[in-house]
Phi, psi and omega in degrees: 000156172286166188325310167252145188304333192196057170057030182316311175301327166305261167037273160312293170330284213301351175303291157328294170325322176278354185314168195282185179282121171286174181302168175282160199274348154294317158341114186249012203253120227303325166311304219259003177262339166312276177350319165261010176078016190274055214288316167299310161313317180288319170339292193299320192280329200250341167296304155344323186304272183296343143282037178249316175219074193312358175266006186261089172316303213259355151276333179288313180331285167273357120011277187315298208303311198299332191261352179282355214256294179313328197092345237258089188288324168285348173287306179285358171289315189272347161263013174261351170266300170298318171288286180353288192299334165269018180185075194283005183260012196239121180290325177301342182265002165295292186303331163293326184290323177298335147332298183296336192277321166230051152287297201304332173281341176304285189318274223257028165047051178270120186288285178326303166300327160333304192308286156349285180298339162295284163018275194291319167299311202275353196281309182320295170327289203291342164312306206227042282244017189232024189271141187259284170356292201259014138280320177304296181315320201268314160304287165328297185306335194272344186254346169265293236285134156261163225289001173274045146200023148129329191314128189227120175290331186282004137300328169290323199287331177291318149324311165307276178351323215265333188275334173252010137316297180291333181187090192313311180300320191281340179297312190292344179258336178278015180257322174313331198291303227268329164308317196276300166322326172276328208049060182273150219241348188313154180270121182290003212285277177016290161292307153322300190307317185301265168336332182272298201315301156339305175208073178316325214260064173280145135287332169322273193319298191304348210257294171300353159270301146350244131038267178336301163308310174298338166313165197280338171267007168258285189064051178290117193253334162307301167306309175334297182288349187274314176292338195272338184290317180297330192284342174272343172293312183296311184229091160297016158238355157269114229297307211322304181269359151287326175296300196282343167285329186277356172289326180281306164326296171320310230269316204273331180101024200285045187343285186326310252239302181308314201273017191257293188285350179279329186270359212245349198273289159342303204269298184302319214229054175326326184238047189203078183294014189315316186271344156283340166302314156290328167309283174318336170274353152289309188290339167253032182264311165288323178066036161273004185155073118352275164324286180329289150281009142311318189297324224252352166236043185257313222269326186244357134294047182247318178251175161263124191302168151282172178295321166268044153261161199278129172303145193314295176350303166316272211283358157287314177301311159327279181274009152319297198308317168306311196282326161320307170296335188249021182063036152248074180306302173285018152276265162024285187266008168303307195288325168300323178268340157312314208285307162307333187275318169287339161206081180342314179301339207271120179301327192284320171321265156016259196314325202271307173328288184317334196264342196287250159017309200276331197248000000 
């Protein structure tokens, strides 16, 4: 099987993303800090929970989602088993567990946890006959999963059907999913559209045209910017539409215009320095203010990242790279052994010490 039994982390990711419309950002309620990625809050607010009440389903629940957010996946199977079991008719807590089984099949590259995770997707299926997730869930399996424990394309192709029956905007994205699987060379831009048209209020669809524009073979920076403004109307708590006006602001050079959505990021969204952190990497991408970046990813080892945000490593290596450019080497390689005392592993640290050292 590949590195995941069934592309989970895609998968997944597009699960989330797909969650129903959160609470307004005022909303402080553990539901609505899942929902927004909001993990360390949520972390906080629900572990207490459930040592409080180990029978508190919808706190095991959402639990589950904050360790799956963590990887820390064998945790999220038995508390996504323990919310179920108290309540085996609720697909989201069905659904949760199959997350969790094939995060976890993933993880440790189990053909039995494979298995499991088909199972568990299709049990999730059998629930709901309008369920999208553990159909979305069932494509993906049947298009990664080999064919000696059951994967069949012409089961995914069926899913895809079942998934644009069911929801036309998620239908347009999973036949994109499914291009991408074929390795078909067609332009995903189509299909977004198609999908935003489908669901103007998506933050998903817009985050993913954000992203798209932005790539090295659009680089529409006007479009960038026009989906990150919408994408910050609909979830003005979520870090996505500052990170995406301010990388173009960086890119254009609109200093003013940057520090204004970077503080406006700060303000709303305090414990997720997620947009200075993409904004230095464009500015030392450019190599156009220099300081700057430097200030922004100083800034943002300042706090603990969320769990899918690139690691305090990550910005000790950035800005190695940064403090390099401006001649300053034993800072540099200060900053490169810092980045290895947090993940002995991270290669790019690795190669650029080793390349520093030689020269």
């Amino acid at each position: 099987m590949r590195s995941r039994a069934i592309a989970v982390l895609t998968l997944f990711a597009i699960a989330l993303l797909w969650a129903p419309a959160p609470a307004a950002a005022s909303d402080p309620s553990p539901e609505a800090l899942v929902q927004t990625g909001h993990w360390k809050r949520a972390r906080a607010v629900l572990e207490p929970r459930v040592q409080a009440n180990p029978k508190d389903a919808q706190a095991l629940f959402l639990l589950s989602q904050v360790r799956v957010a963590y990887r820390d996946f064998k945790d999220a199977v038995v508390l996504a088993e323990r919310a179920a079991a108290q309540n085996p008719k609720s697909v989201e807590y069905r659904q949760q567990v199959a997350e969790a089984v094939c995060e976890l099949a993933g993880k440790e590259r189990s053909l039995g946890l494979g298995r499991r995770c088909k199972s568990e997707l299709e049990a999730t299926a059998a629930l709901d006959p309008n369920h999208v997730d553990s159909r979305w869930g069932l494509m993906e399996w049947h298009m990664e999963a080999p064919w000696i424990i059951g994967g069949r394309k012409g089961e995914a192709r069926k899913m895809l059907a079942e998934i644009q029956r069911i929801n036309p905007s998620r239908g347009y994205m999973a036949q994109n999913r499914m291009n991408q699987h074929e390795k078909k060379t067609d332009s995903p831009e189509p299909l977004f559209l198609k999908a935003l048209e489908a669901n103007p209020k998506s933050y998903s669809i817009r985050m993913t045209l954000v992203n798209f524009y932005f790539s090295d073979g659009q680089k529409k920076y006007d479009l960038v910017e026009r989906h990150a403004r919408e994408a910050l109307k609909l979830e003005p708590d979520r870090t996505g539409g500052y990170g995406g006006q301010a990388v173009v602001f960086a890119r254009q050079k609109r200093w003013q215009e940057l520090d204004a959505i970077l503080s406006q990021a700060e303000k709303n969204v305090p414990d997720n320095f997620a947009p200075f952190y993409s904004t230095g990497n464009v500015l030392l991408a450019d190599g156009s203010d220099l300081p700057r970046a430097e200030k922004y990813f100083r800034k943002y080892f300042s706090i603990e990242p969320e769990p899918n945000a690139p690691a305090h490593a990550d910005a000790h290596w950035r800005l190695a790279l940064v403090l390099e450019k401006t001649n300053r080497k034993p800072e540099a390689v200060q900053e490169l052994q810092k980045a290895l005392q947090l993940n002995p592993n991270h290669e790019g640290a690795k190669k650029d010490l080793k390349r520093l050292k030689q020269k």
